[in-house]
C-alpha angles and dihedrals in degrees: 000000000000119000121199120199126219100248088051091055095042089049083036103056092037087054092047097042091043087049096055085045102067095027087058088048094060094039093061096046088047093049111024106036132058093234099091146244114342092163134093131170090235096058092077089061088044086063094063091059096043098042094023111047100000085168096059109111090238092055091061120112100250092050091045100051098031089040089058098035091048088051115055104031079064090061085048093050086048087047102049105027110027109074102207140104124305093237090055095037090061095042089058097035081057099053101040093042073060097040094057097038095058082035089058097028100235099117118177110168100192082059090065097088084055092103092045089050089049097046099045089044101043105226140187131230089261081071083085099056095047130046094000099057097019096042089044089055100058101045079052089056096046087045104054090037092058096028101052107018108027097041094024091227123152094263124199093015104229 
């Protein structure tokens, strides 16, 4: 039988309802407004790490929005500039968007599929500006919101 504490239902159900926030947020701006794409599988795994373990160092601000934008500007680069097939192209967008993001310390593991995301979608540089910088931005906002004022935590953690 599993038993579930208090603390882990309370951390649990503010996790889950901040998630669908934000995630809500973006899909409505995605899909009910004319500004773009705000949207991007990773960022719900990006949602554990922000509403679940906001103290962990690759929830912080920094990791989150570098993490994303290094990322995925690496699967563009791939896409656009390395002539070679896709099955090779991901393989190496993967490891380099890792290897600059430990290189930079700004690791973000959610923002690791990012170059899979780019490459299969064959994206544009615009990508980066939406829904990389812009959708990044907004679950920031949520985050430190919830994070600092509404649950009164030390977010980011400086």
């Amino acid at each position: 039988m599993i038993k579930i504490n208090k603390s882990n239902l309370v951390k649990a159900f503010i996790a889950g309802l901040f998630s669908i926030l934000t995630i809500g947020t973006l899909t409505l701006l995605t899909y009910e407004t004319t500004l773009g794409v705000f949207l991007i599988a990773s960022f719900g795994s990006s949602m554990v790490l922000l509403f679940g373990f906001p103290e962990s160092p690759f929830s912080q601000p920094k990791n989150v929005f570098f993490g994303h934008f290094l990322t995925a500007l690496t699967g563009i680069v791939f896409l656009k500039h390395i002539p070679l097939p896709i099955y090779i192209n991901i393989a190496l967008a993967v490891g380099f968007g890792v290897f600059f993001m430990i290189l930079f310390n700004v690791v973000h593991p959610p923002a690791g599929g990012n170059p899979i995301i780019v490459i299969i979608g064959n994206v544009s540089y615009q990508y980066l500006i939406n829904p990389i910088i812009f959708g990044s931005l907004i679950i920031l906002i949520f985050a430190i919101l919830t994070n600092k004022f509404l649950l009164k935590k030390n977010y980011p953690i400086k």
